[in-house]
Each structure stands twice: as C-alpha cells, then as structure tokens.
C-alpha positions, 0 to 999 in steps of 0.5 A, a space after each residue: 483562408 476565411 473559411 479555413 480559419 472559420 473550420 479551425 475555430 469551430 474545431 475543437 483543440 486538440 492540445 491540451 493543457 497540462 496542470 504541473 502542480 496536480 502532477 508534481 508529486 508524481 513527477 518529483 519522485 520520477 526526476 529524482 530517480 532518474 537523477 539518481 541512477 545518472 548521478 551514480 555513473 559519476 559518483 565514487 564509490 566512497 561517495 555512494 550514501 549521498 545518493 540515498 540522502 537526494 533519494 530521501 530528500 526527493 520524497 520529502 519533496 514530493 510529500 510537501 508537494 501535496 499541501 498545495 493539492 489538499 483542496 481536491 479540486 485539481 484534474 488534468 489530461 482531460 478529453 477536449 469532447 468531454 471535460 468531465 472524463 478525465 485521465 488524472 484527477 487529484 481529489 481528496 482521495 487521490 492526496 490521501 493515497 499519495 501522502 500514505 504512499 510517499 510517507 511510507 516510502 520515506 520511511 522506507 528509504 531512512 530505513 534503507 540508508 544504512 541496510 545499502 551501506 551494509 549489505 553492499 547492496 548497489 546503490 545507484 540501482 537500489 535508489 532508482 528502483 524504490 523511487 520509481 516504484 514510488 512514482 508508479 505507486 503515487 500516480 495509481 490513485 490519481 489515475 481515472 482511466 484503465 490503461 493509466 490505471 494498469 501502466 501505474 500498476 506495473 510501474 509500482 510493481 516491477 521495480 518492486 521484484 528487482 527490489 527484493 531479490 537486490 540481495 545479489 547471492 542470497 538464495 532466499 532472496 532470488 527465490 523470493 523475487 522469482 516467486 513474487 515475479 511469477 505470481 504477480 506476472 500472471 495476476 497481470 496478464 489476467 486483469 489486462 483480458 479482464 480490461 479488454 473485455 470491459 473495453 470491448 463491452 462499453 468502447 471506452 477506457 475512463 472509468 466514469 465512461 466505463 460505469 455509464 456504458 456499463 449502465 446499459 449494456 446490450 445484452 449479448 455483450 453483458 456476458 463479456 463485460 461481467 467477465 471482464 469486471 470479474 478478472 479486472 479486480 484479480 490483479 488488484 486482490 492479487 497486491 492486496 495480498 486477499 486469499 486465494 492471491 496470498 501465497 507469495 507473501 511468507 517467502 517475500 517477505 522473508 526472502 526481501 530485505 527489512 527495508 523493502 518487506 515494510 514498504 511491500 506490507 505498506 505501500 504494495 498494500 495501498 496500491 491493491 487497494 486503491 486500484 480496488 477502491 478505483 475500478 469497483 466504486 467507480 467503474 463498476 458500480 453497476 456489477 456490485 452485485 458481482 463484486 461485493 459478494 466477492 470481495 465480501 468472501 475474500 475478506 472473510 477467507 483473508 482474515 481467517 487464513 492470514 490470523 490463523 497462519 500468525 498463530 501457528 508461528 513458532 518463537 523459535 524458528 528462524 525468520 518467525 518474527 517477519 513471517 508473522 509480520 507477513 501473516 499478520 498483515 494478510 489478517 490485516 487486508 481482509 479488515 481493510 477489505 471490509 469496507 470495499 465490499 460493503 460499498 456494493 450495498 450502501 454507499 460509495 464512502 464508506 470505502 473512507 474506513 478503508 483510507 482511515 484503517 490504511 492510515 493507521 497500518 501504515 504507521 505502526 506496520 512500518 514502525 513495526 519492521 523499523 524495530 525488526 531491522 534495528 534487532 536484525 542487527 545483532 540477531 540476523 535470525 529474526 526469530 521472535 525469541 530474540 526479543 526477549 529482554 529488549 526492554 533491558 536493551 533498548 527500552 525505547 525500542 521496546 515500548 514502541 514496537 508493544 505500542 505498534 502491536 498493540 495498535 494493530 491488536 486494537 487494544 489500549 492504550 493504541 487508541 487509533 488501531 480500536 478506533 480503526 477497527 470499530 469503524 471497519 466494523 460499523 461500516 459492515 454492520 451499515 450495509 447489512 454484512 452482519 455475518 462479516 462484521 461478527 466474522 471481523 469480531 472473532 478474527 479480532 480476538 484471535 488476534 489477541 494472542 499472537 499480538 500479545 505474546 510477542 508484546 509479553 517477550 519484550 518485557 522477560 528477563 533476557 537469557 544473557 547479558 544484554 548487547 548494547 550496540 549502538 542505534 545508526 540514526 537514521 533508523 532510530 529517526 524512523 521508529 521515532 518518527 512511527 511512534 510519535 505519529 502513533 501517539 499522537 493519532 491515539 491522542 487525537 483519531 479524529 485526525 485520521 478518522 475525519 478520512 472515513 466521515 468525508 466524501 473523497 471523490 470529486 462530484 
C-alpha cells in the first residue's frame, strides 16, 4: 500500500481543474439556448415573444460576463505534462473577440424580436439556433487547440445555414441556404485534411506545440506540413468571405433574413478572421513565408472585386440596397486582411489593426442593416431608390444610416472608419507591402462613390408623400444603440484604437 501510495504521488493528475469564469460566457450563451428550445415545448404560442426577450437577456449576460476576464490572464483545459499548452485561453485578444461577437449577436437578436413575430418564423428554433451559433462564435477566439479550433468553427457555422433558409416557403431563402451550406461544407472538409497533415507532420493539435514542431520539421515531412498550412487557412478565408471563397455571399445575404445577413457580415466575419489571426500568427509562424504572400494577394483580389461589384449596383434593381451591403462588406474583408498579411513580415500585433478595423465595421455595418430592416417594412424590395426622401420620413433614421456609411467610407465626420482605416493603412506600409497599401488607397477612393451616392438619395426630395409608420422599438433600440457607439468612438477612436497599439496575446 506504501508503494502504491509513493507511485500515486509522483503521477501526475490526470484531472483537471476546470476555470468557470474564463468560460462563462461560452457557457451562458449555450444554457440560455438550450433553455429556450425546452421552454418552447411548454410555451403557447401567444406566448412565443417571451422566449426572444430570455434569448436577448442571455446575450446581455454573457456580454457582462466578460468584465471579470478583461485582465487577460485566464486559461483552463491545460495539459497536466504541459501547463503551458493550453486548449482554452481568454487573453485580451480572446475578450475582444467575445464582446464583438456577443454584442453583435445582441443586436442581432433586438433586431430579430419583431422579424420572428412578423415573418412567422418559428420561434423556439430560431431563438436556439442564433444562440448556439453565438456560443460556437464565442468560443473560437479562445480556442488554442485545432480540434477545438474546427469544432467552434462549425459550432458557429451550421446553426447559421438553418438560419438563413428559416424563412419556410421563400425560394430565395431555400436557395440561399443550399448554396451557403455547399460551399461552406467542402471549405470544411478541406481545412480538416489540411489539419491532419499538420498533425501528421508535428504529433500534436495545440497551437503553440504546432508552431515549435513546425520549427523543425524533417525534411521528408516538410512537403506535408506546407500542404497541410496551405488548406488549413481555405476554410478560414472561406468565412471571411476573401475571393476566390467569395460567391455565396450576394445570394446569402439576399436569400437571408435582414436580421441574420447583419449578423453573417458581422460576426461569421470575425469568425473567418479569428481563426485566421488563430492558425497563422500562432501556429504557423514558421510558414509565413507561405501565408503572407498569400493573404497578401487575397487581400488585394477581395478589395478590388468586392468594391468593383458595389459599384455596378443599379438603384433600381430589386434587393440592390443588401447586395451592396454584401458587396461592400467583402470590399471590406480584404482591408481587414491587410493586417494579417502584414504579420508575416513584421511583428504579430500588428493583427491588433485588424481587432481595431473589426470594431469599428461591427458597429455601423449593423446599424447599417438595423435601418435596411426598419425601411423593409414599407418597402419589401430593398431596392436603394427606396430610400430616397428618408430624411423627410425619418430624419433620425436617416442621419444614422449617412453616418454608418460615412464611416465605412472613411470620410468625416465618421472620424472612427478614417482612423481605422489610416492604421490599416500604416500597418502595410510598416511591413514593407507597399504596393498593397497604395492597392488599399485606390479601393478607398472607389469606394467613394457607391458610399456617397446612396448617402445623396436620403437626402432628395421623395416622389410621393412620405409613409409615416411607426418604428417597433426594439429595432429603433438597435439603431439608436449603433449610432450613439458610432459618435461617441468618432469622438473618442482611442477608445478603440488602443486595440491596434496593445499586445493581445498572452506571453
């Protein structure tokens, strides 16, 4: 019995200890889903809008808990041989990530309280579904290991497909969803063989192990593993919506209800480029000289395609208000690529300019959408003609929406989107991608003219009397809520740019 006692004692344990707070937002957003869909098997259907009000009050909760983490210093499910290597980490980077994806799925879901009620949409699904997305989208930036890293990736992902084609009847819908669902599926299945040749090549799956076995990689091996970081970062470009992965975003969006295309411009986004941020500057340091040409590229061919396609956009056509919205925010990825690539020459932080651009997008992007689903109310098409005259219908909605795309145009007085966009801008130049930043420069200033003439049609006479309807509030909360975040950060950027300045990973 003394022996074996002695044998216990010098074993390292097995168990480990699990850090509830670090987790508890994660955790939070998946309870409350999981309430919700069992709530709605006992809740008449009169009764049906409470469940969005718990849904919302959860986010609100797992937002707040995020203060008690805002030291960075957290991590959990570590190795008992290894302390270091850790599967959960909730570093600055990780809390910034989490409050962008639970905000903006708070929004999302003050948005959704009256498109579930009007579009008949079923409730208890609907409800289950966002949060759950938003617990997979929450635990990805915090995830330090590949498996966790792909499980929070489809987590995030799959919910999202039965989101979009929600709307049960619509074609546009169903064929929106079905393409979505494809494409995203085979982007997937690629980045899981790009993992298992990385495994393959170093024998393990947490990423700072990952980066030292990639360190010295023998030399029959090193074929396999730049294979395996080449098809690795595909699934991740794939949600960031960078071109070539690029072509299902127009019909998504369009096919996807208001609510739920804001949330997939805003948080599907984040979660393309966390796990970007994730696999390249931690992982795969030592193939930067693989990935950064590469995302260097992808950032070039994602600017120039997603503005060039928002230019052509007729007024006229149907949906042409979200499909440049759509256009617009894959123009948008390839400024919030810029960073990423220039960490392959430079230093990891700069991918702080990436966090800083992200911030800023979330906000106005879905203030932007919050206006497009208070006009779809009276105008179904989405068509950018139908604003015209919105100052003379709702001059509050109206100054918000021309100071979310000024901001996204870089112009003043949205102070925030030129700061963003200057130290996008500054982060290139550091690392010697010249010809990307004057590349950046020019996609800027075609930009211009699709921000600005739809800014111009809110402000013209309208054809016909104006419908004066009544706004519900939760989605006058919502674009209250976008615009207030948007002054005050063009007031105040350092509020926000502090983010780019800062080292974000734990050391």
């Amino acid at each position: 019995m003394t022996a074996l006692t002695a044998l216990a004692a010098e074993t390292p344990s097995l168990v480990q200890s699990v850090d509830w707070t670090a987790i508890a937002p994660v955790v939070i957003t998946a309870v409350v889903g999981l309430a919700v869909l069992v709530a709605d098997l006992f809740t008449a259907e009169r009764h049906k809008p409470v469940l969005g009000w718990i849904s919302v009050a959860g986010l609100a909760a797992a937002t707040a808990a995020l203060i008690p983490l805002r030291a960075g210093d957290r991590s959990t499910f570590c190795l008992t041989a290894d302390p270091e290597a850790c599967s959960y980490v909730a570093d600055h980077f990780t809390v910034v990530v989490q409050f962008l994806v639970l905000a903006g799925a708070l929004l999302t879901a003050l948005l959704s309280v009256t498109a579930v009620r009007d579009t008949r949409m079923p409730a208890g699904e609907y409800w289950f579904l966002l949060l759950s997305s938003a617990a997979g989208a929450a635990l990805l930036p915090a995830s330090r290991d590949l498996a966790t890293l792909i499980v929070a990736l489809e987590v995030a992902s799959l919910p999202a497909f039965a989101l979009v084609g929600m709307r049960r009847g619509d074609r546009l819908s169903s064929e929106a969803a079905l393409k979505f669902f494809l494409s995203s599926v085979t982007a997937t299945a690629v980045s899981l063989m790009g993992v298992s040749f990385v495994y393959a090549a170093t024998g393990s799956m947490h990423l700072t192990q990952v980066a030292d076995g990639l360190e010295d990689v023998p030399g029959q091996l090193d074929t396999l593993a730049m294979a395996g970081v080449a098809l690795t970062l595909v699934g991740f470009a794939f949600k960031t919506a960078a071109v070539p992965f690029h072509f299902w975003v127009p019909d998504t969006y369009v096919g996807a209800p208001l609510p739920i295309a804001g949330y997939l411009s805003v948080v599907g986004k984040a979660v393309g480029f966390t796990g970007l941020i994730l696999v390249t500057v931690i992982a795969f340091p030592a193939y930067s000289q693989i990935w950064g040409p590469a995302l260097a590229v992808l950032a070039a061919l994602t600017m120039t395609l997603g503005n060039a396609a928002a230019l052509r956009q007729s007024p006229d056509r149907p949906h042409s208000a979200v499909r440049l919205l759509a256009w617009s925010s894959v123009g948008q990825a390839g400024y919030l690529l810029v960073p990423i690539a220039a960490a392959a020459y430079s230093e990891r932080d700069q991918i702080g300019s990436t966090l800083a651009y992200a911030l800023m997008y979330a906000a106005v992007n879905l203030g932007a959408f919050a206006v497009a689903a208070l006009v779809a109310r009276t105008k179904p098409l989405h068509r950018i003609s139908d604003y015209r005259g919105l100052y003379a219908e709702r001059p509050l909605a109206a100054l918000s929406l021309a100071f979310f795309l000024l901001c996204l145009a870089g112009l003043p007085p949205g102070i925030i989107g030129l700061f963003a966009k200057v130290t996008v801008f500054r982060s290139a130049v550091d690392a010697g991608l010249g010809w990307l930043a004057v590349l950046m420069a020019v996609n800027v200033v075609i930009a211009l003219y699709y921000y600005l003439r739809w800014t111009a049609v809110l402000f013209r006479a309208p054809e016909g009397a104006p419908a004066r309807t009544k706004a519900p509030w939760p989605v006058a909360a919502a674009i209250v809520a976008t615009a207030v975040t948007a002054v005050v950060l063009s007031g105040a950027p350092q509020l926000v740019l502090r983010v780019a300045s800062g080292s974000l990973f734990a050391q």
